[in-house]
C-alpha positions in Angstrom: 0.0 0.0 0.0 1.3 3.3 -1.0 0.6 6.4 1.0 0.6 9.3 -1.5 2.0 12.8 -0.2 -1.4 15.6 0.7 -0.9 18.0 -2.1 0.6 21.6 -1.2 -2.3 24.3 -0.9 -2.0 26.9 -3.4 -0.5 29.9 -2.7 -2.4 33.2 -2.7 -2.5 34.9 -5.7 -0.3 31.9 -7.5 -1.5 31.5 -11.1 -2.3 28.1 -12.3 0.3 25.7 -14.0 -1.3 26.3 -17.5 -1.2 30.3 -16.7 2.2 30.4 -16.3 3.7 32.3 -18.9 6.7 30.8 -20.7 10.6 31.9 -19.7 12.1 35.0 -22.0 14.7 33.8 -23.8 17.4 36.9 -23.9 19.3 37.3 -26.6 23.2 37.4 -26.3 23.5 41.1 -26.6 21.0 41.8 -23.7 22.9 39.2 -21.8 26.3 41.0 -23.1 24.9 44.1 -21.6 23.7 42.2 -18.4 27.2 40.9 -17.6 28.6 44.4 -18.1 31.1 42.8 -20.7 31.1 45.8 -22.7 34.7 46.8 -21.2 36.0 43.7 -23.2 33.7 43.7 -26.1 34.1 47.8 -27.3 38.0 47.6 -26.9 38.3 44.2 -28.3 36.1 44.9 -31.4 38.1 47.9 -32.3 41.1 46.1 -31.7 40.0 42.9 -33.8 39.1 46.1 -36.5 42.7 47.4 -36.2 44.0 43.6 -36.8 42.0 43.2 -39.9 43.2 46.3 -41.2 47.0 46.4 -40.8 46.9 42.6 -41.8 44.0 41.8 -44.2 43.3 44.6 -46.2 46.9 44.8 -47.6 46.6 41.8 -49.0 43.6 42.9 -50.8 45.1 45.2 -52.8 42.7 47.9 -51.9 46.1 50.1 -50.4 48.6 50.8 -52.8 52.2 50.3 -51.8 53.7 52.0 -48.7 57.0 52.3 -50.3 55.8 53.9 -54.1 55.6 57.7 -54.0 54.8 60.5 -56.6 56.1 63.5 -56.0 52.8 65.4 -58.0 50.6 64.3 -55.1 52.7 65.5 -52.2 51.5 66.5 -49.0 47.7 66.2 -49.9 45.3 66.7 -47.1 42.8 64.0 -45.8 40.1 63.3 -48.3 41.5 63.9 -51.1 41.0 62.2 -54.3 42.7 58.5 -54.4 43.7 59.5 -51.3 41.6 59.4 -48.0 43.9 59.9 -45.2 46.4 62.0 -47.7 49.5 61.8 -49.0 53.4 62.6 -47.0 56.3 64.8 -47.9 57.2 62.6 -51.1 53.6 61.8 -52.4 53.1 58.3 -50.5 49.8 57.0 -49.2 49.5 58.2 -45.8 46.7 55.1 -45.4 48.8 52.5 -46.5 51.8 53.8 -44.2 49.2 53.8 -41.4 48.5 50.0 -41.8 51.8 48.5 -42.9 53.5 50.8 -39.9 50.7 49.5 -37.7 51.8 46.0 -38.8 55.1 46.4 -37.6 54.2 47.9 -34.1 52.0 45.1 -33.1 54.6 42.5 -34.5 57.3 43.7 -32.8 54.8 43.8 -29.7 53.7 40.4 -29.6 57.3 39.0 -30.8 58.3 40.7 -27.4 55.9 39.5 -25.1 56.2 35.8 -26.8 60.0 35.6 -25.7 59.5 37.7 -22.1 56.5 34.6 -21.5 58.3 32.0 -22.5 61.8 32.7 -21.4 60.5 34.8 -18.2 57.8 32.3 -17.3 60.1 29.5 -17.3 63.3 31.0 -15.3 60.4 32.1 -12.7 58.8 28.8 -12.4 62.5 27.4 -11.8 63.2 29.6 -9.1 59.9 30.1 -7.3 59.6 25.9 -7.6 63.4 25.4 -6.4 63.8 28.1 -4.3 67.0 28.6 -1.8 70.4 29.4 -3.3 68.8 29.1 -6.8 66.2 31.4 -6.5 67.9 34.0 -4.6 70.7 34.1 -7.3 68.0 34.2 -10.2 66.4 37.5 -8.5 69.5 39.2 -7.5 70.6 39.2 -11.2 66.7 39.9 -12.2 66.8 42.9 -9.8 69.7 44.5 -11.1 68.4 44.0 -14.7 65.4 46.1 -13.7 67.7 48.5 -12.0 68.4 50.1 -15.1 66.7 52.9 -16.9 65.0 50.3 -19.5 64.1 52.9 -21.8 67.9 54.2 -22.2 69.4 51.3 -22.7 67.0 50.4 -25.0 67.5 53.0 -27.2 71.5 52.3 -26.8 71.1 48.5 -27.3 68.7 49.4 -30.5 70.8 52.5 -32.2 74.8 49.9 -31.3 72.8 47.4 -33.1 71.6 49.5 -36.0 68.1 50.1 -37.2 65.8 46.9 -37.9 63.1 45.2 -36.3 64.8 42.0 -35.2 67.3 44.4 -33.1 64.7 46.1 -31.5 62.4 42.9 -30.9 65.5 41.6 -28.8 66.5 45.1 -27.2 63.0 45.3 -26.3 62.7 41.6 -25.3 66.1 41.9 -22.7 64.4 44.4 -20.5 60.6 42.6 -20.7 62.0 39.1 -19.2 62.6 39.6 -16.0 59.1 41.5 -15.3 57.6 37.8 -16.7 60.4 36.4 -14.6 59.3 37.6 -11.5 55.2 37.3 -12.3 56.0 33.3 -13.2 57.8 33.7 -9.6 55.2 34.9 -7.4 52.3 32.6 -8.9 54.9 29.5 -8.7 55.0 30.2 -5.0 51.6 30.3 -4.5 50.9 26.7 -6.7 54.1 24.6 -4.6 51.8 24.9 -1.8 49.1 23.2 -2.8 47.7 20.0 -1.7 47.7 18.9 -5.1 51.5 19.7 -5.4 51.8 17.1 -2.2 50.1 15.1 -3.7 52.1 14.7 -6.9 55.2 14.4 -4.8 53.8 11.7 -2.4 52.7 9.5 -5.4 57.0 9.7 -6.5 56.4 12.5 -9.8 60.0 14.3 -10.5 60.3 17.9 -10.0 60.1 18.3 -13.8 57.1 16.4 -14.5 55.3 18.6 -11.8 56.8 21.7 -13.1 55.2 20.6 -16.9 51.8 19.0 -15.2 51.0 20.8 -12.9 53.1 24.5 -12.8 53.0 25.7 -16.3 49.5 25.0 -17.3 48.4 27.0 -14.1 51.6 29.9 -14.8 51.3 30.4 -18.3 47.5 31.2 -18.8 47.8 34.3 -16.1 51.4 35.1 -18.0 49.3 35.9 -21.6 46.6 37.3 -19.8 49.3 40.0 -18.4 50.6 39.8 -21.9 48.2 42.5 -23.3 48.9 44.8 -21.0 52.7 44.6 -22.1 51.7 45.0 -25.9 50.5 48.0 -25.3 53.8 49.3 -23.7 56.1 47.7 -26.4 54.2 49.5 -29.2 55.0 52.6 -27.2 58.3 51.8 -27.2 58.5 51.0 -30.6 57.1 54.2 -31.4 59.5 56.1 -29.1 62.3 54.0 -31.0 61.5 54.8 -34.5 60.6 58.4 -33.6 64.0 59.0 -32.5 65.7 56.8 -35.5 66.7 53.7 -33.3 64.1 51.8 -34.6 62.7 51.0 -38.1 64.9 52.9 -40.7 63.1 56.2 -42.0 61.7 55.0 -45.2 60.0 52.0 -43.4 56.4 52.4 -42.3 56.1 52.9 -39.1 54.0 55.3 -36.5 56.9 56.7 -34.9 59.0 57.3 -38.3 55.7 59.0 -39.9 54.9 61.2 -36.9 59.1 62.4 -36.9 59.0 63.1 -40.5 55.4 64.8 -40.1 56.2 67.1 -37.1 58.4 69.5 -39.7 54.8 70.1 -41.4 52.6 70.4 -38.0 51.4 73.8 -38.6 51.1 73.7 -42.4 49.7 70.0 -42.3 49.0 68.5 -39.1 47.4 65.1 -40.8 50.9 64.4 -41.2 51.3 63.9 -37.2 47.9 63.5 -36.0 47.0 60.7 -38.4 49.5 57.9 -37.2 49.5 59.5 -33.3 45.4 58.6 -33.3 45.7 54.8 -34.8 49.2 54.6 -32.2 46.6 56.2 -29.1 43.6 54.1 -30.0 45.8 50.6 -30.4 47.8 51.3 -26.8 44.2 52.2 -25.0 42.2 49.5 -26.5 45.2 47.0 -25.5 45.3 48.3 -21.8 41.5 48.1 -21.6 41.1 44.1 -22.8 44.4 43.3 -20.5 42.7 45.1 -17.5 39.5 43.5 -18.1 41.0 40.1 -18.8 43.3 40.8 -15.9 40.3 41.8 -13.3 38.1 38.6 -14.1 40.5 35.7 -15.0 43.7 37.0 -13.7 43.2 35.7 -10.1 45.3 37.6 -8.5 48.1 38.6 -11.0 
């Protein structure tokens, strides 16, 4: 014999099963602007815009050549025929400057970060995993590294090794690994003390194998995530490098090489200066924005 459970009484007021009305379904860009993503989406968009320009579009053909110039179309203002963002001082396409110079910016940007997150990341796992002698020898030389004015030195690394982007990719690169060195560091120290990390040493796993398992799955994502905050200040550098002739050579596109060749012509034509300086400001402040949002949700700490 079953004994069947008395029935709940009805609330006051409650509408019958058949009244109910059906659950909204929200679309994703109600629930975009329910979770407040926008700080990610706006600058990522414009970002993923800036990509597909200085990438895509010269490929297409639609840009003619940085490098070919005519000297009966020079110094054209923006919007002018064939030419919407205008011409430079020897008749080139200030538009197709724009992209191929922002090509090289975020190039040398990511190359950068790529070697400080690889090469930083892994001496900082080493040292905050092994600490004692190791790891106090690692920082002292990491300290005095950072000890140094990184921006002069740059710029004295860049101009002894001569103008090109490989030399400033690793002048640049020298000064960015020990800030990933020391980041890797701090989160290593935090990981060795979990249980899991007792765990794997209790069940007889090497140091290495818990380093690659365990470490650098758990180092590396908050490393990139960092990352974008870091592309933003190599492009600046980069900039700063090419503006004062360290970097790229002067007839290479490049922001800072079009904004020194365009600030004889600032009063006469300021398109010449303003034009690159807006793509270099909106590239920088749309980088800083995604890494601080990524940072703030996923970061955990770093």
């Amino acid at each position: 014999m079953t004994v069947q459970a008395p029935e709940q009484p009805a609330q006051p007021g409650a509408l019958p099963d058949a009244m109910v009305p059906p659950a909204r379904t929200v679309s994703p860009l109600k629930a975009m602007l329910r979770r407040r993503d926008l700080d990610l989406w706006i600058p990522g968009v414009i970002l993923g815009a800036l990509l597909v320009g200085c990438f895509i579009v010269p490929l297409t053909g639609v840009v003619p050549d940085p490098m070919s110039s005519d000297l009966t179309q020079t110094l054209k203002a923006p919007f002018a025929p064939g030419h919407i963002l205008g011409t430079d001082t020897i008749g080139r396409d200030t538009m197709s400057r724009v992209l191929y110079g922002g090509r090289t910016s975020i190039e040398v940007g990511v190359a950068v970060n790529v070697i400080g997150v690889v090469v930083g990341g892994l001496i900082g796992m080493f040292a905050g995993f092994r600490r004692g002698i190791v790891d106090s020898l690692i920082m002292r030389v990491l300290d005095v590294m950072l000890a140094f004015p990184a921006l002069i030195l740059t710029i004295v690394i860049a101009t002894y090794l001569g103008p090109s982007m490989m030399n400033v990719i690793w002048a640049i690169s020298f000064f960015s690994i020990p800030a990933y060195a020391r980041l890797g560091r701090a989160v290593t120290l935090k990981l060795r003390e979990q249980v899991y990390i007792d765990a794997a040493r209790m069940s007889g796993r090497s140091d290495w194998a818990i380093l690659r398992q365990h470490i650098a799955p758990n180092v590396f994502p908050q490393l990139a995530t960092y990352s974008l905050l870091q592309v933003g200040i190599v492009v600046m550098i980069e900039a700063t490098l090419s503006f004062l002739g360290a970097g790229e050579g002067p007839s290479q596109a490049s922001w800072g090489t079009m904004i020194a060749a365009g600030q004889t012509y600032l009063s006469t034509n300021p398109a010449q200066v303003l034009v690159p300086s807006a793509f270099l400001f909106v590239t920088v402040v749309c980088l800083n924005l995604l890494g601080d949002g990524l940072r703030s949700r996923y970061g955990r700490g770093v």
